[in-house]
mmCIF file as Biopython writes it, N, C-alpha, C and O atoms, coordinates in Angstrom:
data_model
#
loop_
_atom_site.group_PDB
_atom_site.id
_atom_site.type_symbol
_atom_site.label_atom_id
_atom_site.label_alt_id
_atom_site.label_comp_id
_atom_site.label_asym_id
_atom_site.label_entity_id
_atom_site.label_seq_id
_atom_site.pdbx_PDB_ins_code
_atom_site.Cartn_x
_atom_site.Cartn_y
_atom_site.Cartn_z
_atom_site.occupancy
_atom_site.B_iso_or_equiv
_atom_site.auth_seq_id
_atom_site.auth_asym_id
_atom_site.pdbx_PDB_model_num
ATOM 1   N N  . UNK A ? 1  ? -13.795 -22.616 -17.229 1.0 0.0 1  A 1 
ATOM 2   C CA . UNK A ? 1  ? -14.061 -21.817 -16.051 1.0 0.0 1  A 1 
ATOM 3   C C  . UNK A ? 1  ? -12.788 -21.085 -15.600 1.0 0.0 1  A 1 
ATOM 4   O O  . UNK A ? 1  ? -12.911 -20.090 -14.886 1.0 0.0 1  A 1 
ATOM 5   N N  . UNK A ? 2  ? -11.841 -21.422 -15.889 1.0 0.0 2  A 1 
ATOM 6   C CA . UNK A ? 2  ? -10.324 -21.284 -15.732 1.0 0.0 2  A 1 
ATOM 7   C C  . UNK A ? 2  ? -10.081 -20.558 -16.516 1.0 0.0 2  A 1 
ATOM 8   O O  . UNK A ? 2  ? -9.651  -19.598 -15.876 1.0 0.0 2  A 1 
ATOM 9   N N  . UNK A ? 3  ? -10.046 -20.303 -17.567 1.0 0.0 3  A 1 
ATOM 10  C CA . UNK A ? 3  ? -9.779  -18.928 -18.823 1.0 0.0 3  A 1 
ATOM 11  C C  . UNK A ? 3  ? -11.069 -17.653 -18.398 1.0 0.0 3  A 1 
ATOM 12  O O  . UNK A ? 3  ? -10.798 -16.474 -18.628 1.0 0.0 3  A 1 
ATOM 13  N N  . UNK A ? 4  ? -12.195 -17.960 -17.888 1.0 0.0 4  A 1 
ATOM 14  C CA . UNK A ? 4  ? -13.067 -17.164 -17.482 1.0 0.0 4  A 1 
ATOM 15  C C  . UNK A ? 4  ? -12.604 -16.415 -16.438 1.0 0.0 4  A 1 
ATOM 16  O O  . UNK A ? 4  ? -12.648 -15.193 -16.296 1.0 0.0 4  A 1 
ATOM 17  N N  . UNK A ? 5  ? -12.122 -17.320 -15.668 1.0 0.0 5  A 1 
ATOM 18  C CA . UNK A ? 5  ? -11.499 -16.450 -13.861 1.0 0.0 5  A 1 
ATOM 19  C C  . UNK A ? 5  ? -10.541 -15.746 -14.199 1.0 0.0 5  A 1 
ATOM 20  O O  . UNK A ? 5  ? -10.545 -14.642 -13.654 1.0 0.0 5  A 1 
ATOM 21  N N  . UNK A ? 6  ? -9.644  -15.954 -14.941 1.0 0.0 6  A 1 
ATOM 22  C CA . UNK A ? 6  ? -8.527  -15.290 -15.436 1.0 0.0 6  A 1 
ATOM 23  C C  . UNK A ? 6  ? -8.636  -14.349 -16.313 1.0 0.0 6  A 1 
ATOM 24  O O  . UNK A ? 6  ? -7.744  -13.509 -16.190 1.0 0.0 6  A 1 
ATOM 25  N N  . UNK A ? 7  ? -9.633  -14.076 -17.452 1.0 0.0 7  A 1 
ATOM 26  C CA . UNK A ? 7  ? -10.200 -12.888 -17.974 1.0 0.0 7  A 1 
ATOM 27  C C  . UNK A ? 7  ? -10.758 -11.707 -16.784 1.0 0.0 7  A 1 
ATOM 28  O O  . UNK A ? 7  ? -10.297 -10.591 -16.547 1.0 0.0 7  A 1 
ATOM 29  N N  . UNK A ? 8  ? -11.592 -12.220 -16.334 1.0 0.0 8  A 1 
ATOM 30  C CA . UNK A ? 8  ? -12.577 -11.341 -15.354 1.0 0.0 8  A 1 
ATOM 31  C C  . UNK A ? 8  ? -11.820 -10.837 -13.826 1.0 0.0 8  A 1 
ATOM 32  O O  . UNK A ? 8  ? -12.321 -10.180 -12.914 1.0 0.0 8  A 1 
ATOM 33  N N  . UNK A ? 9  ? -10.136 -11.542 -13.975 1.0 0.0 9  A 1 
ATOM 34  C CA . UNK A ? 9  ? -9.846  -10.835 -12.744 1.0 0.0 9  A 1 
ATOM 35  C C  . UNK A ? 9  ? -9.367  -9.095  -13.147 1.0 0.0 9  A 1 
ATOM 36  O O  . UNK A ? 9  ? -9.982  -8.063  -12.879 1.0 0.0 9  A 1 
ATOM 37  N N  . UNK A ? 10 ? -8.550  -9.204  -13.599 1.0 0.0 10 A 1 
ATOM 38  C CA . UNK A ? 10 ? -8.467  -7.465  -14.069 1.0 0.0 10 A 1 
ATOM 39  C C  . UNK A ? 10 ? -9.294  -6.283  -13.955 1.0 0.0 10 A 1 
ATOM 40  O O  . UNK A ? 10 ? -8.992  -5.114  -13.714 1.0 0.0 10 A 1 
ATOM 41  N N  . UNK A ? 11 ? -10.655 -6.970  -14.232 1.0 0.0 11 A 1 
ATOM 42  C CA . UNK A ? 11 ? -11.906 -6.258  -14.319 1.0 0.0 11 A 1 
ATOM 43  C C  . UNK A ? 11 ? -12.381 -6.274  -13.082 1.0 0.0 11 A 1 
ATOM 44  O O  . UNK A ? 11 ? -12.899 -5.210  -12.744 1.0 0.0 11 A 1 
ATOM 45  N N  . UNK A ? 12 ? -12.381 -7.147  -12.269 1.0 0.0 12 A 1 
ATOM 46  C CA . UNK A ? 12 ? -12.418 -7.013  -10.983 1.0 0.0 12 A 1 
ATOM 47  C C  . UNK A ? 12 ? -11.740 -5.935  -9.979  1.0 0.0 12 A 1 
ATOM 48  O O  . UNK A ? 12 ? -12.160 -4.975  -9.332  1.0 0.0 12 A 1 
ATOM 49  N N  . UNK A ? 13 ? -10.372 -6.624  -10.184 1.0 0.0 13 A 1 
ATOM 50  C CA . UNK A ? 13 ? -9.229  -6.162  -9.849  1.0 0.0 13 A 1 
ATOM 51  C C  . UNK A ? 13 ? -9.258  -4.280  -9.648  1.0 0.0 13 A 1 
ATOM 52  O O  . UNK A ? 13 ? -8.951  -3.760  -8.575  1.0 0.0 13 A 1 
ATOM 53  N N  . UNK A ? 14 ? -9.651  -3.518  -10.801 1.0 0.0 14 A 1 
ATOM 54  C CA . UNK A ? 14 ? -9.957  -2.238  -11.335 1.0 0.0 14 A 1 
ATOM 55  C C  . UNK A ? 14 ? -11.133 -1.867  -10.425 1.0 0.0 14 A 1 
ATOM 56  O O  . UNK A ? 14 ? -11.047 -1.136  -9.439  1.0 0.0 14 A 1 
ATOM 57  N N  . UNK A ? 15 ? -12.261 -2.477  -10.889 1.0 0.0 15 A 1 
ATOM 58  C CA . UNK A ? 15 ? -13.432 -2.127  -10.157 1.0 0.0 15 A 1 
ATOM 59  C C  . UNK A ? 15 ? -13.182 -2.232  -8.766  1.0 0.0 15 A 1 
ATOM 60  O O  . UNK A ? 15 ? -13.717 -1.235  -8.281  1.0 0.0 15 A 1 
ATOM 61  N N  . UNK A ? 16 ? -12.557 -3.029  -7.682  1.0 0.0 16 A 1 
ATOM 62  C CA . UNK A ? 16 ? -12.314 -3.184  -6.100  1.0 0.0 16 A 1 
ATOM 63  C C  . UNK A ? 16 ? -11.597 -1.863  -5.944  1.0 0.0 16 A 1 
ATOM 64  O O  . UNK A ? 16 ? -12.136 -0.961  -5.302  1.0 0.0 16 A 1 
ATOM 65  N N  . UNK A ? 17 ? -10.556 -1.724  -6.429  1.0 0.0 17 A 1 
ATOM 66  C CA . UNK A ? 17 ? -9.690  -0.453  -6.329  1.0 0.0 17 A 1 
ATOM 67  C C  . UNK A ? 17 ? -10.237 0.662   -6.381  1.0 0.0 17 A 1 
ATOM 68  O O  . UNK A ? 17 ? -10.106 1.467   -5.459  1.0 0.0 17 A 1 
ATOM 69  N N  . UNK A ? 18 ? -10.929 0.913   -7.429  1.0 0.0 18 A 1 
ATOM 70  C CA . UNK A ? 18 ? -12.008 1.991   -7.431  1.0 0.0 18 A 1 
ATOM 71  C C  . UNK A ? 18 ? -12.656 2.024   -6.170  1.0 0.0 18 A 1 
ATOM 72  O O  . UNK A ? 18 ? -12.250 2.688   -5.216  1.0 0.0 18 A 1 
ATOM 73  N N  . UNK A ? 19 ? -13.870 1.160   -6.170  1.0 0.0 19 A 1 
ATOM 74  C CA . UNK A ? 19 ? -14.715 1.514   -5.322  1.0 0.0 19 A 1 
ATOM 75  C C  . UNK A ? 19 ? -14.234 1.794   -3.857  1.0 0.0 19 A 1 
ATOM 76  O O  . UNK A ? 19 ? -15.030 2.377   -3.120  1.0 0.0 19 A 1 
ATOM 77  N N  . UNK A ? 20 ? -12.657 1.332   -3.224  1.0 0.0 20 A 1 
ATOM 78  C CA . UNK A ? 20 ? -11.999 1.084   -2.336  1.0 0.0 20 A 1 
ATOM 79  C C  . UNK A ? 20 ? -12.162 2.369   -2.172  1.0 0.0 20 A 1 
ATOM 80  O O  . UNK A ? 20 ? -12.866 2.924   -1.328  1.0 0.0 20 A 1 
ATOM 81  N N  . UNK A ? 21 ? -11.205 3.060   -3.356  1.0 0.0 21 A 1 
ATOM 82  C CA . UNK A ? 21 ? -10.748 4.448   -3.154  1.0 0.0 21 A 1 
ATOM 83  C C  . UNK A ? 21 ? -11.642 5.601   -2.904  1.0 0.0 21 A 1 
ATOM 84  O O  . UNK A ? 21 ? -11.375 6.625   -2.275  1.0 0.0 21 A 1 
ATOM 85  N N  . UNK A ? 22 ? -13.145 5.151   -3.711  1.0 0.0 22 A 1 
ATOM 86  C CA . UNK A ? 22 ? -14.168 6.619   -3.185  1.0 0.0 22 A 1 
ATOM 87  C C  . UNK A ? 22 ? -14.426 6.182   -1.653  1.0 0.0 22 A 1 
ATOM 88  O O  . UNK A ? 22 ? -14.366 7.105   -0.841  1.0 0.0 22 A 1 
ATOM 89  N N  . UNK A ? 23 ? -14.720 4.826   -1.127  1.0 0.0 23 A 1 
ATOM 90  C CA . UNK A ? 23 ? -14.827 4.523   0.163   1.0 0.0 23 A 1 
ATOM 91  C C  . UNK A ? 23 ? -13.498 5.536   0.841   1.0 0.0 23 A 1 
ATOM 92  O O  . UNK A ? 23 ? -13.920 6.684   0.979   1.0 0.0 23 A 1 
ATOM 93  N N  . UNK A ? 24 ? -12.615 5.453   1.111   1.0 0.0 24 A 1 
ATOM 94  C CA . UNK A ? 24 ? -11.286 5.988   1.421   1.0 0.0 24 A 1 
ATOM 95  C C  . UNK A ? 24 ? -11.663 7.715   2.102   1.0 0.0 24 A 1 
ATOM 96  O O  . UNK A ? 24 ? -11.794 8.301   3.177   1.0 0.0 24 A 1 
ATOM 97  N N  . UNK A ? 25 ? -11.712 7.959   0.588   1.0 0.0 25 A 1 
ATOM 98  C CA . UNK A ? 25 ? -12.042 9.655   0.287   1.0 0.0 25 A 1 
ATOM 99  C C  . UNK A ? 25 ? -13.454 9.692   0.402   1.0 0.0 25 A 1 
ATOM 100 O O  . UNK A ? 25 ? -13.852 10.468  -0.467  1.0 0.0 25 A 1 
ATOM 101 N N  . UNK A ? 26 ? -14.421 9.227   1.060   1.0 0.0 26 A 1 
ATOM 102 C CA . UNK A ? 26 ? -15.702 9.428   1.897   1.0 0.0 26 A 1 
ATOM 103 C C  . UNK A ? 26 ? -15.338 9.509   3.038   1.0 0.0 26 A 1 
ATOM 104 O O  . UNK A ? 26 ? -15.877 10.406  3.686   1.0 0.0 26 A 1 
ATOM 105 N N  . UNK A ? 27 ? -14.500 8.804   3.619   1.0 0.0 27 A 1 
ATOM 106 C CA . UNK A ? 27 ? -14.256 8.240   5.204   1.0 0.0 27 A 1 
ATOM 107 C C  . UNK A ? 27 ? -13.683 9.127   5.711   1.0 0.0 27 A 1 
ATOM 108 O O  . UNK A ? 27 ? -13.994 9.652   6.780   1.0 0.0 27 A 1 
ATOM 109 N N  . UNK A ? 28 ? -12.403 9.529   4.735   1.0 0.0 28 A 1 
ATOM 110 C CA . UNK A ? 28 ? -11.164 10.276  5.167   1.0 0.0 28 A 1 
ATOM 111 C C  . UNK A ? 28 ? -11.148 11.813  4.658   1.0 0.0 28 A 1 
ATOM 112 O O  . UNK A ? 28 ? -10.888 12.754  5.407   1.0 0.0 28 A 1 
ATOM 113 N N  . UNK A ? 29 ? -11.419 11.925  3.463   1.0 0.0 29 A 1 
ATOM 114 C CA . UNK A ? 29 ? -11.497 13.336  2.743   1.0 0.0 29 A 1 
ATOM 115 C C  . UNK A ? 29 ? -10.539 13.095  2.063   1.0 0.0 29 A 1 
ATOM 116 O O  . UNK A ? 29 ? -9.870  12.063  2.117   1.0 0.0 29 A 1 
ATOM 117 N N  . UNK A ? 30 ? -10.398 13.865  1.471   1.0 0.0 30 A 1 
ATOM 118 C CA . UNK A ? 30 ? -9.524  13.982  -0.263  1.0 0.0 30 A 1 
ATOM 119 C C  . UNK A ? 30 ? -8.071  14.357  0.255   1.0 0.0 30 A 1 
ATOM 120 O O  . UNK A ? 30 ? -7.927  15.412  0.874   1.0 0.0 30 A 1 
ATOM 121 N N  . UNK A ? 31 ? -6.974  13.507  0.012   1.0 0.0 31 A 1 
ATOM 122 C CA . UNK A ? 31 ? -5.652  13.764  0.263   1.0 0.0 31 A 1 
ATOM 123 C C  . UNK A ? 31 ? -5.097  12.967  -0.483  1.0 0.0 31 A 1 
ATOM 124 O O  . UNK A ? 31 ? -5.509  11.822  -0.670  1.0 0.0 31 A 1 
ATOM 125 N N  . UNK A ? 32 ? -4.044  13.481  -1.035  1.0 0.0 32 A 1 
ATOM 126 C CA . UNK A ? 32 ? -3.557  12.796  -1.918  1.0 0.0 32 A 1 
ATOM 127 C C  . UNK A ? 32 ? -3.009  11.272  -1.729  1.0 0.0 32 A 1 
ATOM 128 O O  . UNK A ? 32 ? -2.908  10.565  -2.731  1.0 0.0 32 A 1 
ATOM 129 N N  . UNK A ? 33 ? -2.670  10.786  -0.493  1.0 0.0 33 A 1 
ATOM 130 C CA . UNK A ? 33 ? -2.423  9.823   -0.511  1.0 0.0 33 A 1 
ATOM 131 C C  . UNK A ? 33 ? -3.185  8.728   -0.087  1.0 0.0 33 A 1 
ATOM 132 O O  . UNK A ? 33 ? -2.872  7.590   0.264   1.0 0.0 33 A 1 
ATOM 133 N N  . UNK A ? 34 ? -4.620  9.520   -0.235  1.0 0.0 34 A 1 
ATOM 134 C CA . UNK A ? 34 ? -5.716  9.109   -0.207  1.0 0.0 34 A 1 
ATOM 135 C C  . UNK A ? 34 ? -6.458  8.157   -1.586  1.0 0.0 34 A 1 
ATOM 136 O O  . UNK A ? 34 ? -6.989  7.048   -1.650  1.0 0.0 34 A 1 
ATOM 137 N N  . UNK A ? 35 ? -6.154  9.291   -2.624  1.0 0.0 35 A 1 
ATOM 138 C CA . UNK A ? 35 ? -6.263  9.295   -4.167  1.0 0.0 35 A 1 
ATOM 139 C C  . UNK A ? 35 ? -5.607  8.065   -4.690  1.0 0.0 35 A 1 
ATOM 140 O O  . UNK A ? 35 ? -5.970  7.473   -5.707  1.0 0.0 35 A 1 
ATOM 141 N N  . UNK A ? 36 ? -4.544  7.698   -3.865  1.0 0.0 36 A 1 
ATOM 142 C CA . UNK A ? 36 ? -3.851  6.758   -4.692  1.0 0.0 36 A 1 
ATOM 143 C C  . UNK A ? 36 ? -4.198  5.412   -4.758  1.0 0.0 36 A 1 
ATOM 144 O O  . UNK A ? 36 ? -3.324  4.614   -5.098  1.0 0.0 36 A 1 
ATOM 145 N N  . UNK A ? 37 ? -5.582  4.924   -4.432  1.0 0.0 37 A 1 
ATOM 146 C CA . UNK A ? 37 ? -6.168  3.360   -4.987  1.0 0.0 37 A 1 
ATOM 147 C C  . UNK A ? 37 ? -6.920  4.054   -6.246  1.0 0.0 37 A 1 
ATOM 148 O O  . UNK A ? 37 ? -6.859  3.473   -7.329  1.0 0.0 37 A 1 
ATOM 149 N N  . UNK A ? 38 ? -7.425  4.928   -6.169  1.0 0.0 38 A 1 
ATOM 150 C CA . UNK A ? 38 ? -8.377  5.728   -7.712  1.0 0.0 38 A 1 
ATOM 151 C C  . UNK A ? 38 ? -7.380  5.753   -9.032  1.0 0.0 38 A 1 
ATOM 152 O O  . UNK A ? 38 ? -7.589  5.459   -10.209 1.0 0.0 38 A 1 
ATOM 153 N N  . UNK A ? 39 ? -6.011  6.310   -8.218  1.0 0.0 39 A 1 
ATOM 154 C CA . UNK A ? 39 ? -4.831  6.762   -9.736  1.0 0.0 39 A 1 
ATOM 155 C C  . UNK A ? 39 ? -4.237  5.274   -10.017 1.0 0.0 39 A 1 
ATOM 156 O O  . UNK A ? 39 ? -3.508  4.956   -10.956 1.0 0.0 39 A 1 
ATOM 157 N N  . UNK A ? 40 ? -4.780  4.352   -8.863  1.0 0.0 40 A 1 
ATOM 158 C CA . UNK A ? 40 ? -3.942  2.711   -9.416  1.0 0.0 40 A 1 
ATOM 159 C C  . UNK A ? 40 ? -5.087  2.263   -10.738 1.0 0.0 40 A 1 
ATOM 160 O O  . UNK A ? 40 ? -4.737  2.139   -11.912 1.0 0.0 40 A 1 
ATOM 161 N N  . UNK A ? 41 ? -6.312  2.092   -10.293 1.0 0.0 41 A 1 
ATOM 162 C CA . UNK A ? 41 ? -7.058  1.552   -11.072 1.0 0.0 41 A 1 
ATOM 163 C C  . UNK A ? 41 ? -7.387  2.279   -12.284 1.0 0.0 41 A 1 
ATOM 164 O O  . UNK A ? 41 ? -7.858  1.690   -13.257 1.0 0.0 41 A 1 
ATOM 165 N N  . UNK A ? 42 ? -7.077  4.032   -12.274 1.0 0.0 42 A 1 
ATOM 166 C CA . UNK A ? 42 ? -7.400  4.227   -13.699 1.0 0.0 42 A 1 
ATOM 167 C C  . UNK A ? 42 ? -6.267  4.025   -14.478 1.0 0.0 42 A 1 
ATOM 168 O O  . UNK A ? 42 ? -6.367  3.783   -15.681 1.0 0.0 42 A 1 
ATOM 169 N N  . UNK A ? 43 ? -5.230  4.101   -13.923 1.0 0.0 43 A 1 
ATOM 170 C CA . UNK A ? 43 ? -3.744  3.547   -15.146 1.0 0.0 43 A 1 
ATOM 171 C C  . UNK A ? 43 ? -3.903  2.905   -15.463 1.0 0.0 43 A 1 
ATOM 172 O O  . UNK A ? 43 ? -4.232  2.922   -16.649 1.0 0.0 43 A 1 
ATOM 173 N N  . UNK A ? 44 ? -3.812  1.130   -14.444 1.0 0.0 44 A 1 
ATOM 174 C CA . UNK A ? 44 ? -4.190  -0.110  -14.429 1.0 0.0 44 A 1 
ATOM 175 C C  . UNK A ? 44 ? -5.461  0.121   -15.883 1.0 0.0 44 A 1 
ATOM 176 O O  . UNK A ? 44 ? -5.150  -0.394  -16.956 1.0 0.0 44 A 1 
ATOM 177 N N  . UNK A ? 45 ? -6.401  0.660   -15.815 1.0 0.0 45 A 1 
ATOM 178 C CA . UNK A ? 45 ? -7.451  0.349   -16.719 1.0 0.0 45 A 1 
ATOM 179 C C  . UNK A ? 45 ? -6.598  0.618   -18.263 1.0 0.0 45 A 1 
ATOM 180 O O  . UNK A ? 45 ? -6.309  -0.244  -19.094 1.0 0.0 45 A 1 
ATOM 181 N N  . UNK A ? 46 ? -6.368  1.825   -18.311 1.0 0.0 46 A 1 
ATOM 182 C CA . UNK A ? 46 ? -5.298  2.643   -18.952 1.0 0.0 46 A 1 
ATOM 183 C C  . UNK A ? 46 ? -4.192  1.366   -19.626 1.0 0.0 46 A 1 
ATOM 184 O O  . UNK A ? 46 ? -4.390  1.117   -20.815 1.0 0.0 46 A 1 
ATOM 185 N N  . UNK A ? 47 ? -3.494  0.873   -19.193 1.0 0.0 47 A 1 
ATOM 186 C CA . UNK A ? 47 ? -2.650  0.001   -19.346 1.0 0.0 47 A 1 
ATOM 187 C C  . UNK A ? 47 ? -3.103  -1.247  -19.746 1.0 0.0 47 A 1 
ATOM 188 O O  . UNK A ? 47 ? -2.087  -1.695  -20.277 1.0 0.0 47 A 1 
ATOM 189 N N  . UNK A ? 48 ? -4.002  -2.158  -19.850 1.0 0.0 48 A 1 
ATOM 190 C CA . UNK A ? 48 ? -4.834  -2.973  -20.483 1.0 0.0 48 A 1 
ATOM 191 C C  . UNK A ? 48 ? -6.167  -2.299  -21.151 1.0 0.0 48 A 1 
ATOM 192 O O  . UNK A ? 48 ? -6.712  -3.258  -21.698 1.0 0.0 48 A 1 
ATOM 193 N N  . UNK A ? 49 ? -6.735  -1.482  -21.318 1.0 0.0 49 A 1 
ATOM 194 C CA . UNK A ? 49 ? -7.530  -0.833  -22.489 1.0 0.0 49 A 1 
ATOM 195 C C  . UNK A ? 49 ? -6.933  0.162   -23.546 1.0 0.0 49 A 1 
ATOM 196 O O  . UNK A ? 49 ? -7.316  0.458   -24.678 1.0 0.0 49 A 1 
ATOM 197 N N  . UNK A ? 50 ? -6.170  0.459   -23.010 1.0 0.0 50 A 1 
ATOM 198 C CA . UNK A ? 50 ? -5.967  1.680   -23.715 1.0 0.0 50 A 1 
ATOM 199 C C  . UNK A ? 50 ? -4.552  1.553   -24.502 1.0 0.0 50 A 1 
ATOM 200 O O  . UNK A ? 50 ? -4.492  2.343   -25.444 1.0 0.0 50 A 1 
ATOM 201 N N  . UNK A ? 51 ? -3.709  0.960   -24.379 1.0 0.0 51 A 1 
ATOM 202 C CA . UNK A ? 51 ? -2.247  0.891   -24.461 1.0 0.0 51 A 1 
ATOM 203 C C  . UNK A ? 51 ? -1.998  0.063   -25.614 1.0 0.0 51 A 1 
ATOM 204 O O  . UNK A ? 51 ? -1.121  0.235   -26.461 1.0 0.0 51 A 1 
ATOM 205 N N  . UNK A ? 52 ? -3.246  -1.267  -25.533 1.0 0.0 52 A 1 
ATOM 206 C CA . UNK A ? 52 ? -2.949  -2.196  -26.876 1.0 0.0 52 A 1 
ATOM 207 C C  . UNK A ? 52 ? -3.157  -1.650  -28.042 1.0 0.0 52 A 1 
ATOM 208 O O  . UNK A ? 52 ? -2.412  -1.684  -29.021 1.0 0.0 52 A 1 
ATOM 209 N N  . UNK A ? 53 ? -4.576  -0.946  -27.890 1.0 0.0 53 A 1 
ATOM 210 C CA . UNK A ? 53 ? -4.921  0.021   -29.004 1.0 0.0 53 A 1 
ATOM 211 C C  . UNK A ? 53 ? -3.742  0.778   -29.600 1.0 0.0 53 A 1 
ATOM 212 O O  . UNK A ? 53 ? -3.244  0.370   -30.649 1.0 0.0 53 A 1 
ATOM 213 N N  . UNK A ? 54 ? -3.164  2.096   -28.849 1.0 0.0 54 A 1 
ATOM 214 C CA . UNK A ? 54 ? -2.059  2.556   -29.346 1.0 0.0 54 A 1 
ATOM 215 C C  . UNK A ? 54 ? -1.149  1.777   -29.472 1.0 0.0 54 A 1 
ATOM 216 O O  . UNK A ? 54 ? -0.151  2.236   -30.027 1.0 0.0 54 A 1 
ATOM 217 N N  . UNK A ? 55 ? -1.120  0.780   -29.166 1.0 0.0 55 A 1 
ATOM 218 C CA . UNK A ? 55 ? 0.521   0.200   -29.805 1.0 0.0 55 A 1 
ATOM 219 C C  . UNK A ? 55 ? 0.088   -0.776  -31.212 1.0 0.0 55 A 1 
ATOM 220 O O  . UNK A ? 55 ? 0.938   -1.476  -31.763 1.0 0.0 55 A 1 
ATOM 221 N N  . UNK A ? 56 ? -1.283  -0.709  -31.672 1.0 0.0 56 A 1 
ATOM 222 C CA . UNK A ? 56 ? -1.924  -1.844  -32.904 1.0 0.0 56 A 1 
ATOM 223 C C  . UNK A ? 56 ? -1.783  -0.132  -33.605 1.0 0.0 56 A 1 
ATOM 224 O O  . UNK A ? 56 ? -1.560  -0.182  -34.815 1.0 0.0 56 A 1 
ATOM 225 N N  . UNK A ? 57 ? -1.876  1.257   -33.062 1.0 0.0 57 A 1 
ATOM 226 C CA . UNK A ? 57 ? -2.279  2.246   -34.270 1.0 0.0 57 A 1 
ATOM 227 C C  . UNK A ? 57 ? -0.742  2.509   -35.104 1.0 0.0 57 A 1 
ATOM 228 O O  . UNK A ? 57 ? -0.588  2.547   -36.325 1.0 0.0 57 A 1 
ATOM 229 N N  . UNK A ? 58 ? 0.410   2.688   -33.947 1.0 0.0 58 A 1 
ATOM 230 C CA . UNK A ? 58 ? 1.486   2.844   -33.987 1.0 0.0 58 A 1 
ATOM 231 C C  . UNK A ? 58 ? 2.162   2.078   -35.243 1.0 0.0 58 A 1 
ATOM 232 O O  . UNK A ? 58 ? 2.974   2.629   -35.986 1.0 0.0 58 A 1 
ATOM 233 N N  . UNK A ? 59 ? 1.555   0.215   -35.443 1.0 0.0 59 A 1 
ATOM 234 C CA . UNK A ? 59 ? 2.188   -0.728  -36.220 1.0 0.0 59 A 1 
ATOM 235 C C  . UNK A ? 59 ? 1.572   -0.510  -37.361 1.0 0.0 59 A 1 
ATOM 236 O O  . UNK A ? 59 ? 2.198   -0.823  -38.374 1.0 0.0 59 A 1 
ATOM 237 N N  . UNK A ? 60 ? 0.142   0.101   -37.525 1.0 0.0 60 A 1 
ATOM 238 C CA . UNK A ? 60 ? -0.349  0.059   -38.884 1.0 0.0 60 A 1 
ATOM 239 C C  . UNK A ? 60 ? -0.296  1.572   -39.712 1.0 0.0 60 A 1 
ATOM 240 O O  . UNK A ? 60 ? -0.992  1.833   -40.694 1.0 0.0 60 A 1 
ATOM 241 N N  . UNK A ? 61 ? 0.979   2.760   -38.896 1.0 0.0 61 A 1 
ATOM 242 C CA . UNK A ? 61 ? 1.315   3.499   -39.772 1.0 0.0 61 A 1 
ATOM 243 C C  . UNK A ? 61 ? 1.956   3.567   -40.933 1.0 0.0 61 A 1 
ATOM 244 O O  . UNK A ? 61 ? 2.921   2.811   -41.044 1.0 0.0 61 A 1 
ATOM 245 N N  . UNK A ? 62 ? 1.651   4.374   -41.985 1.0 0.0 62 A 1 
ATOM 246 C CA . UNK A ? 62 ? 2.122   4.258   -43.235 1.0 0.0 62 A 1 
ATOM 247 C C  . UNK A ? 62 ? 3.492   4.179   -42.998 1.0 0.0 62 A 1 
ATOM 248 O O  . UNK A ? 62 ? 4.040   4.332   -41.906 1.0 0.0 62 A 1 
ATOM 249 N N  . UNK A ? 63 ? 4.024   3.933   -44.069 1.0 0.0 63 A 1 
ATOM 250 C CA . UNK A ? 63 ? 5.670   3.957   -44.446 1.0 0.0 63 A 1 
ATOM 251 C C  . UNK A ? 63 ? 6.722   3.327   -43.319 1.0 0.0 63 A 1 
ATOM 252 O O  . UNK A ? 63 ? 7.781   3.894   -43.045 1.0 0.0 63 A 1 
ATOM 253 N N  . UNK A ? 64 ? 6.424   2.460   -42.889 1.0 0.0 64 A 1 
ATOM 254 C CA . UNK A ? 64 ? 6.969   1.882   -41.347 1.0 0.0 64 A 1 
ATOM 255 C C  . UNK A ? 64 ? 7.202   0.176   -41.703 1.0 0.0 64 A 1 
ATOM 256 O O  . UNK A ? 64 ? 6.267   -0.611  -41.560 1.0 0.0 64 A 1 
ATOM 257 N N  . UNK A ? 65 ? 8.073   -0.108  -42.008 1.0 0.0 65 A 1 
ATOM 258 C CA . UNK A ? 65 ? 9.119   -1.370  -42.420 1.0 0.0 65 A 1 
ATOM 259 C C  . UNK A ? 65 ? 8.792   -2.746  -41.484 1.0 0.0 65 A 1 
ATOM 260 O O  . UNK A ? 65 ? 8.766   -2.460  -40.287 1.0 0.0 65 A 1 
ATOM 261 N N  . UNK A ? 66 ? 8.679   -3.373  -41.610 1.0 0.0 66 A 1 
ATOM 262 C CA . UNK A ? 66 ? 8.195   -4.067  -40.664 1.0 0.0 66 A 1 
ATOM 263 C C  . UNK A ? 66 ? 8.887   -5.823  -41.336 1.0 0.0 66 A 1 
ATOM 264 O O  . UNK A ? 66 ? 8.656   -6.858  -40.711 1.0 0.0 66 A 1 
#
């Protein structure tokens, strides 16, 4: 249950931020420092989805010494 809570917080974590941020920019209107729970959670997503990938494509280029 303990490796479960700890997987699923990130995903959480992302999704609260999000939804925080369109709440925000409904309430308030679009300003940039408004934007900034939306630009946390898509990096944040960005940075655990996206980042391992490129750094597994990076290691399995040809001619690269390892």
């Amino acid at each position: 249950m303990a490796v479960g809570c700890l997987v699923a917080f990130p995903a959480v974590l992302i999704l609260v931020f999000f939804v925080e941020g369109i709440r925000v920019i409904r309430h308030e209107g679009v300003k940039p420092s408004n934007l900034l729970s939306i630009l946390f959670s898509v990096l944040l997503y960005g940075y655990l989805a996206i980042w391992p990938t490129v750094g597994n494509l990076q290691k399995n280029t040809p001619g690269t010494c390892v």
